[in-house]
Every structure is written in C-alpha cells, then in structure tokens.
C-alpha positions in Angstrom: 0.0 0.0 0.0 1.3 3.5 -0.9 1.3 5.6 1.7 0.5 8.7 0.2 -0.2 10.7 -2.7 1.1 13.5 -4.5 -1.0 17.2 -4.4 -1.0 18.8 -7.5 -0.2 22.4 -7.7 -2.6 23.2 -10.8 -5.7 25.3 -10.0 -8.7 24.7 -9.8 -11.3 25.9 -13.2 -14.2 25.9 -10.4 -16.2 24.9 -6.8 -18.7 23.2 -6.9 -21.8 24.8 -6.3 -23.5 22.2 -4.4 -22.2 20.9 -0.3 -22.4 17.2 -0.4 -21.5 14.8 2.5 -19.0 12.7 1.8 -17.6 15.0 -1.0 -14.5 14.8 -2.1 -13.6 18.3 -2.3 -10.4 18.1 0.3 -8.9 15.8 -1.8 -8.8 17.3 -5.4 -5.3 18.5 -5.7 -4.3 14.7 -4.6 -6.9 12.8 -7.2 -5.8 15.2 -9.9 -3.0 13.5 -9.8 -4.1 10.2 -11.2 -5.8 11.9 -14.4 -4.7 10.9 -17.8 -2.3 13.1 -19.9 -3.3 12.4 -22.6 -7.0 13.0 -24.0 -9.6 11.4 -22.2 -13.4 11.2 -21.9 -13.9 11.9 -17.8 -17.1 9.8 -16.4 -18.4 10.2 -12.7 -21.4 7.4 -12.2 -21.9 9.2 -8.3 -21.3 12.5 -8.9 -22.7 14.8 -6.3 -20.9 17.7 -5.8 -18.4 16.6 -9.0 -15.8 18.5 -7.2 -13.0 16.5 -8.8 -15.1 17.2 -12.2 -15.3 21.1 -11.8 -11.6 20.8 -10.8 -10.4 19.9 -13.9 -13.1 20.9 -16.1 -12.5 18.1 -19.0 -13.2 18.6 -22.9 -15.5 15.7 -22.5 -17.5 14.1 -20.3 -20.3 11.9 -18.4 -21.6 12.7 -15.3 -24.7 10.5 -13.5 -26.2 10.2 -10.2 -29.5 8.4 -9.2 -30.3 12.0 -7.3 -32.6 13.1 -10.5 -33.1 16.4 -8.6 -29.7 16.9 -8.3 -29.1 16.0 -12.4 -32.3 18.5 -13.4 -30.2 21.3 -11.5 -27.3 20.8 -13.2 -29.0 20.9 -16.7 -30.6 23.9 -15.5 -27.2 25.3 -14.0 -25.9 24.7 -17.6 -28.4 26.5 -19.8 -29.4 29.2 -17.2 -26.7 30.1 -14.6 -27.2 33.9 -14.5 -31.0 33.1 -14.0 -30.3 30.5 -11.3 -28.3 32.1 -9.5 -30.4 35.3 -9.8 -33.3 33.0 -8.2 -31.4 31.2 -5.7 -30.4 34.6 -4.1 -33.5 36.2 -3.3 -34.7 33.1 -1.8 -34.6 34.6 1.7 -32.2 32.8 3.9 -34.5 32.5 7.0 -35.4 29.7 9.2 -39.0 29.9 8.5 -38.4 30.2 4.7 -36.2 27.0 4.7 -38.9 25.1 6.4 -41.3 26.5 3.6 -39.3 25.9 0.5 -38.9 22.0 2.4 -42.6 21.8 2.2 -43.2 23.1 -1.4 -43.9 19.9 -3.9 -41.0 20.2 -6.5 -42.8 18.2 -9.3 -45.3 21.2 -9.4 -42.6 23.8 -9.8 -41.1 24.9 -13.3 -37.9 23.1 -14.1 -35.7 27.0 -13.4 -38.0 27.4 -9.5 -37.4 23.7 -9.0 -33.3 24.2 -9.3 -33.3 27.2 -7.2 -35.3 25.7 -4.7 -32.8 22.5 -5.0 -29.4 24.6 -4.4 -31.0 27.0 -1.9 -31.9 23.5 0.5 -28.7 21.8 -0.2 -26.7 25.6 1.0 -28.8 26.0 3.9 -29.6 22.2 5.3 -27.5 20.6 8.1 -23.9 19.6 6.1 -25.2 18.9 3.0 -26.9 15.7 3.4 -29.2 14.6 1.0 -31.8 12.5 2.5 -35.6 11.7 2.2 -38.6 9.7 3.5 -40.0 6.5 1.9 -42.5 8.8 0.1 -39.2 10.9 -1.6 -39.6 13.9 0.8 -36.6 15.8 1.7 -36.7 15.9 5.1 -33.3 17.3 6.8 -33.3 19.9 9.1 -31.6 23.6 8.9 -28.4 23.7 9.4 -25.9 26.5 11.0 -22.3 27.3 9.5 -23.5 26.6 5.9 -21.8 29.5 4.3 -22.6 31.8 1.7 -24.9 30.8 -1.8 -21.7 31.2 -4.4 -22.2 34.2 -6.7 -22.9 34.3 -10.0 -19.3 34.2 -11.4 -19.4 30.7 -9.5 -22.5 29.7 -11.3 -21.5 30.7 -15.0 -18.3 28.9 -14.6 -19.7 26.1 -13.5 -21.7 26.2 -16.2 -19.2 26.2 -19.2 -17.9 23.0 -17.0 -21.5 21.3 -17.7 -21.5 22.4 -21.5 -18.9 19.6 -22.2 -20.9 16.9 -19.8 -23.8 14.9 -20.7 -25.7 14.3 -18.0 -27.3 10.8 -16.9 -30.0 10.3 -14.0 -30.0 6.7 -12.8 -28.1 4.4 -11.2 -24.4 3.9 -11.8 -24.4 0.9 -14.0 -26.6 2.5 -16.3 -24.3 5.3 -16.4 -21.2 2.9 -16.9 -22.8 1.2 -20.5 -20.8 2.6 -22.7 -17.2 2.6 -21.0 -14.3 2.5 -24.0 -11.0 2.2 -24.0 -9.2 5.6 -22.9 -11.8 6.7 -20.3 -11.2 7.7 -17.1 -14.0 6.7 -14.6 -14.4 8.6 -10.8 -16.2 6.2 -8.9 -17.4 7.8 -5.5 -19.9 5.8 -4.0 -21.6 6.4 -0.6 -20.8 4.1 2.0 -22.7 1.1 1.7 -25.1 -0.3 5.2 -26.2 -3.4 5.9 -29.7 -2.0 5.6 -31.5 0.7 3.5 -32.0 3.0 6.4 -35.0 5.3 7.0 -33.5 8.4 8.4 -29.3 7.3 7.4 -26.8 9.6 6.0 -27.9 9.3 2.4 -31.9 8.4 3.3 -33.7 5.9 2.2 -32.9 4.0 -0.9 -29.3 4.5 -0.2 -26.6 1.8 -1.2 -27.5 -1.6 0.6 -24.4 -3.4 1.4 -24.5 -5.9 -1.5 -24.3 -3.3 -3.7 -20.8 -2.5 -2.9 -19.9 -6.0 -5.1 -21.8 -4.3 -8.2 -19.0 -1.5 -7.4 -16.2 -4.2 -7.7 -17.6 -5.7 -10.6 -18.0 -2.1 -12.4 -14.6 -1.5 -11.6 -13.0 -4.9 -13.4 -15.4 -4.2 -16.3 -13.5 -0.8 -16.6 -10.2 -2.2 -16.4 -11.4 -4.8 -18.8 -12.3 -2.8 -21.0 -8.9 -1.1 -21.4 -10.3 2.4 -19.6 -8.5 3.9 -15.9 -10.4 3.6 -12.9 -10.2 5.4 -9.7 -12.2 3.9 -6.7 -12.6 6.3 -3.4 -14.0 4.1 -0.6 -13.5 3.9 3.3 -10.9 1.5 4.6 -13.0 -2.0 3.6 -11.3 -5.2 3.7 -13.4 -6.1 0.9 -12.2 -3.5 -1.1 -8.8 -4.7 -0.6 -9.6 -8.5 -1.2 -11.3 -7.2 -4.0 -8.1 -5.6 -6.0 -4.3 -7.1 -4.9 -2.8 -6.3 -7.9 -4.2 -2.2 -8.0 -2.2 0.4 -6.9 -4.1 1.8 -3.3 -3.1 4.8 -1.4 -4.5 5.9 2.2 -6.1 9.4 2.6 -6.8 10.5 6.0 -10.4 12.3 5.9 -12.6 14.5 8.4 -16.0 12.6 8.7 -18.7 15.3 9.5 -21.7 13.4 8.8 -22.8 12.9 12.3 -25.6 14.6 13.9 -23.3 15.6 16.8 -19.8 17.1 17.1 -18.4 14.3 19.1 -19.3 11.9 16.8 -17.4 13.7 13.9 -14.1 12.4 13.2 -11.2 11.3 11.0 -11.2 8.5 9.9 -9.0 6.6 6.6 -10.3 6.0 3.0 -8.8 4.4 0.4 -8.4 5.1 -3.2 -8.0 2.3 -5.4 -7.0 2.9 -9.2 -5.6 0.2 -12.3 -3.4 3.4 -13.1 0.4 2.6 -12.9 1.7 5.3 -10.4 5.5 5.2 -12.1 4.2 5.9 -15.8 0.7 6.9 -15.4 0.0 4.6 -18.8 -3.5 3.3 -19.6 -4.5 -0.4 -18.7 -3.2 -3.0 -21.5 
C-alpha cells in the first residue's frame, strides 16, 4: 500500500456549487494526480458535488447520479446560470423560509424554480446531506455554519464546465454502459449499510451493502475494457480482497456526517485505481 499521494499544484477551473456529505472536495489536488495526460473522456457514475469534475473541467465528459433532482439542476445550471443564480439569491435565507421551501412539492414547480429551490436547501440544510422519506420527501433539518450561496461568477463557470458533460439520471451501472478504451472513470460511492436506512446519512434508498460488489464488478469491467479507474471508498477489507494487484493509497479524511460534534471524526479512506503510479499509462 502506498502511503501517500502526491497534491498537485494546478488550479482549480471551479467549486462546486453544491455541499455534499462525503464530497471529495479536500482531496482534489491529490486525485488530480491520477488523471490521464493524454486525452480522455472523464465519467463520474456518483457525482454529487463533482468536485473533482469542476476541478479539472475536461473537454469531455459523463456525469450520472441516481439523485434526479440533483441532475435537473445541473441541466438547469448549464443553460441558465445567471437566472439561477439570480433565483437562488433572493430566496430569503431564513429559518421559516427553509422550512417553507422543504414543504413546497417540486414536481409542481417549473424546471428553473425547482433548481433554485434545490441549491437553496442543499446551501442552507445541516452539512449537506441529502436524504428523504419513503414517500421521496426531503426531510433534513436547517443547518448552522453553511456558508454563503456562491455568486454568480461561481454559477456561469460552473456552467461552461457542464456544456462539455452529458448528464445521466439513474443508477451507476446505467451510467457505466458505454465505458471504451481511454476513459477515465471517478467512482465515489456512498458508503454502503447493511440495511436501507430510514433516516441514514444518504436516506432511504441509499446503497444496501451488497451493492458494494456491483462497485467491484463495475470497476473490473473498466479495467477490462482497457479504460483507468479510480475507486474512493473507506478502509473496507473487501475493497482490498477485491483488487491485490491495483495500486491503493490511504487518505486520511474529516467525517462530518454525524448529527453531533463528538461523533465527527477522522477517519482513513482508500483510493483504489488500475493506473500505474511510475508511468501513469492506460491499462493494457
């Protein structure tokens, strides 16, 4: 196992606009690392925040996520980012307008009202978690310490990001079909439970635990099909078993899912890739 893993010093194009537990985001200038020189068509199956995606901003790419209110914003955030962002800021950012906007029935609202109302949840609900009810209700609380809505500048370059992204709503393997030779494929899956919990840190319909082997079986079929993966996962023995001939390198990450400070914590992950760290060459 490789201890660590080089930072790049290359800047980011853009943030993401979106908080997301279990993102990524303080481990972009180490990930960026394992990208392709060489052209490459960039696919993220899980992509929440796509913080890694906005990073690098890649001529081509494919981005998916079962969340299909989280894809319609993002087609909205490409065609419409100066109107989005125009909409999420004068959303009022009160506790009593949170509360109302979590009530409001999104399949009723026009696809640019039903984005706004999308980000201005995800900025203002406790650390960005995602999660619903069995009948598909967002149902997290107001949060504190959420920061500021990004500004428009954020939002329009974001935006010329997305206009080289096709975007997929569904589950992973659906977004994983068409995998070639050259690709480069982020996989970034929430942890998996034994369970589908109610009122977990992804809600209900989350990943069951036996979907973690449809992960390892997505990520052979990539290598098999001559195409880098990269695999960011928490420190599973499984995982491991899984791949003893990949490359694997521990990143030490702040967990602040929990519901209470003293539960938040650091805690290792692993990321798992077919790339060959000396040469950086494509699968064979």
């Amino acid at each position: 196992m490789r201890k660590q893993l080089a930072a790049s010093p290359d800047k980011v194009w853009a943030r993401p606009i979106f908080r997301w537990a279990g993102s990524k985001r303080g481990q972009v200038s180490r990930l960026r690392g394992l990208l392709p020189t060489k052209t490459f068509r960039y696919i993220e199956p899980f992509a929440g925040s796509a913080c890694l995606f906005f990073a690098t901003r890649p001529d081509n790419a494919v981005l998916g996520d079962i969340n299909a209110d989280l894809m319609q914003a993002y087609e909205v955030l490409a065609t419409h980012p100066r109107l989005l962002a125009a909409k999420v800021h004068a959303i009022p950012a009160t506790k009593r307008q949170y509360y109302k906007a979590r009530r409001e029935n999104p399949e009723k609202m026009l696809p640019l009202d039903r984005a706004a109302r999308f980000i201005y949840l995800n900025r203002y609900c406790f650390n960005g978690v995602y999660r619903t009810n069995r009948a598909g209700r967002f149902n997290v609380p107001r949060g504190s310490h959420t920061g500021r809505v990004p500004d428009e500048r954020e939002f329009y370059r974001c935006s010329v990001a997305l206009r080289n992204a096709e975007l997929r709503a569904g589950d992973f393997e659906q977004c994983l079909v068409d995998v070639r030779k050259g690709d480069f494929v982020y996989l970034d899956p929430p942890y998996t439970t034994a369970r589908v919990p109610e009122e977990g840190q992804y809600g209900y319909q989350s990943l069951r635990s036996g979907d973690l082997t449809r992960v390892i079986r997505a990520c052979k079929k990539i290598d098999e099909a001559g195409a880098h993966f990269v695999l960011s996962y928490h420190a599973s023995a499984a995982v491991l078993a899984a791949f003893p001939t990949a490359t694997t390198y521990a990143l030490m990450v702040r967990r602040n899912v929990a519901g209470y400070s003293r539960h938040r914590r650091t805690g290792r992950e692993l990321v798992v890739t077919n790339v060959d760290p000396r040469t950086g060459a494509s699968p064979q």
